[in-house]
C-alpha beads as a LAMMPS data file, in Angstrom:
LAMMPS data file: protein, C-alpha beads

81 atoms
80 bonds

1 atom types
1 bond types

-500.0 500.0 xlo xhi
-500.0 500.0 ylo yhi
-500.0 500.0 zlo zhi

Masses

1 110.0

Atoms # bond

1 1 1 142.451 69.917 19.011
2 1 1 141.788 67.538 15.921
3 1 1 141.311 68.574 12.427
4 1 1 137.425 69.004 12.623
5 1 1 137.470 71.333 15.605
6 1 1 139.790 73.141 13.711
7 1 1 137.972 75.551 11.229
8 1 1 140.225 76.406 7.695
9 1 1 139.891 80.305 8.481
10 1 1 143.593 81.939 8.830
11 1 1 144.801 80.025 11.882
12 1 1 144.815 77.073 9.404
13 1 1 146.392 78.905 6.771
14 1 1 149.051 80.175 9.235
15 1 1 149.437 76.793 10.525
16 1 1 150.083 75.400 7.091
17 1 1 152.210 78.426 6.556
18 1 1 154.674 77.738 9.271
19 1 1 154.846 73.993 8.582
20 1 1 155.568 74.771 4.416
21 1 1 158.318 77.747 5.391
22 1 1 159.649 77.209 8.967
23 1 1 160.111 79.671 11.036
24 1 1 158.966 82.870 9.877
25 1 1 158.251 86.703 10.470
26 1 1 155.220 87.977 11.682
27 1 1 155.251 89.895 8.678
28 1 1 155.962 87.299 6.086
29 1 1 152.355 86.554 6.888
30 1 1 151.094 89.094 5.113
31 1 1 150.401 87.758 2.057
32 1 1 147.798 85.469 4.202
33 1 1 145.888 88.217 5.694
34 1 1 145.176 91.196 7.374
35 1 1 148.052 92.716 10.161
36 1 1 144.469 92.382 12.834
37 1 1 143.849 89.008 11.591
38 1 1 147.249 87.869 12.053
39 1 1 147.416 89.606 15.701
40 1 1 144.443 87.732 16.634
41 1 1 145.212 84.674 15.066
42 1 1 148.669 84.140 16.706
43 1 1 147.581 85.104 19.989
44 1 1 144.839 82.120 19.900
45 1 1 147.496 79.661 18.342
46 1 1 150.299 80.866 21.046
47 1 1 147.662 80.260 23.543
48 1 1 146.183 76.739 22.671
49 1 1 150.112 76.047 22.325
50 1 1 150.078 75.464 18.455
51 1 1 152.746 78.365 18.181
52 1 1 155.523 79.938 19.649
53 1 1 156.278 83.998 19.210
54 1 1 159.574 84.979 20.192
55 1 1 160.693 89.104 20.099
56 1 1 164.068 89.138 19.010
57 1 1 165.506 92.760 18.330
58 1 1 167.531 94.704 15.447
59 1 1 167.175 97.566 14.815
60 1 1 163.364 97.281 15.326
61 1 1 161.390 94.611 17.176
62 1 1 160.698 91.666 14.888
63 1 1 159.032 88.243 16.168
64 1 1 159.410 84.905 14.953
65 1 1 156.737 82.706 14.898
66 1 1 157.760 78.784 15.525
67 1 1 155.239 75.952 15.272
68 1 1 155.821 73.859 18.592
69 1 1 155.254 69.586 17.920
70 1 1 151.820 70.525 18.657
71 1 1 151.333 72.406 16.036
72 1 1 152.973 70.711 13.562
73 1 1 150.837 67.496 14.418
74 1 1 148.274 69.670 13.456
75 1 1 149.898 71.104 10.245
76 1 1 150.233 67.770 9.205
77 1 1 146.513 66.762 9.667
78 1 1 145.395 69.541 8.173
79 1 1 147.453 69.388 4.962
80 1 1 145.996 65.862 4.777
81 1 1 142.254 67.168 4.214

Bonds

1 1 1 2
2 1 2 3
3 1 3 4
4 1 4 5
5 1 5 6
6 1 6 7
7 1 7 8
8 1 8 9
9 1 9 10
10 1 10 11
11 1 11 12
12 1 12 13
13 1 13 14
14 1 14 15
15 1 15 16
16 1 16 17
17 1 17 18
18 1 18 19
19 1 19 20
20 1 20 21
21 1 21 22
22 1 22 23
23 1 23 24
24 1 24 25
25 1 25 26
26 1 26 27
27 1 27 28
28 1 28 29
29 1 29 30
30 1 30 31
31 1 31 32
32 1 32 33
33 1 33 34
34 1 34 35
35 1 35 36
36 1 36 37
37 1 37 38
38 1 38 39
39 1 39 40
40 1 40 41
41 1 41 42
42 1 42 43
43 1 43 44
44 1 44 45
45 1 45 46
46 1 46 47
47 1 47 48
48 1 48 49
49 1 49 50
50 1 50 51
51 1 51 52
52 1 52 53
53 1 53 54
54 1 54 55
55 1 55 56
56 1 56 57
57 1 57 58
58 1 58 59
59 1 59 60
60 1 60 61
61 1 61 62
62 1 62 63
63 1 63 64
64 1 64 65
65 1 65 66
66 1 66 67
67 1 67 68
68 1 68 69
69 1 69 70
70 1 70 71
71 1 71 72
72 1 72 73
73 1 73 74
74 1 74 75
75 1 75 76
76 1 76 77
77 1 77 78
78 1 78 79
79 1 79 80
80 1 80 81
């Protein structure tokens, strides 16, 4: 996917997210958008392989969200525009 398929909605802005701050919670994504918006968000990104989720558990189930070279390609052509 290049830059101009890629519409700055909050896939973008999770995108740029990840590559600023590294592997993060899902819920340090907050501050981005809307819990539904982020579901639906990652799930397209995990699936178009720009992302990768991975459950770890503590006391509760947390997941990590990791941008994969894909996605940071991407990251990196977006922060360019």
């Amino acid at each position: 996917m290049l830059k101009d398929d890629f519409s700055f909605d909050a896939k973008s802005k999770i995108i740029l997210y990840l590559l600023e701050n590294g592997e993060s919670k899902k819920t340090d994504l907050l501050g981005i958008t809307t819990m539904h918006t982020i579901e639906k968000s990652l799930r397209e990104l995990e699936s178009n392989g720009y992302i990768k989720v991975d459950e770890i558990f503590h006391s509760r189930r947390t997941y990590i969200i990791i941008l994969t070279q894909k996605g940071k390609a991407l990251a990196i052509q977006l922060r360019k525009v």
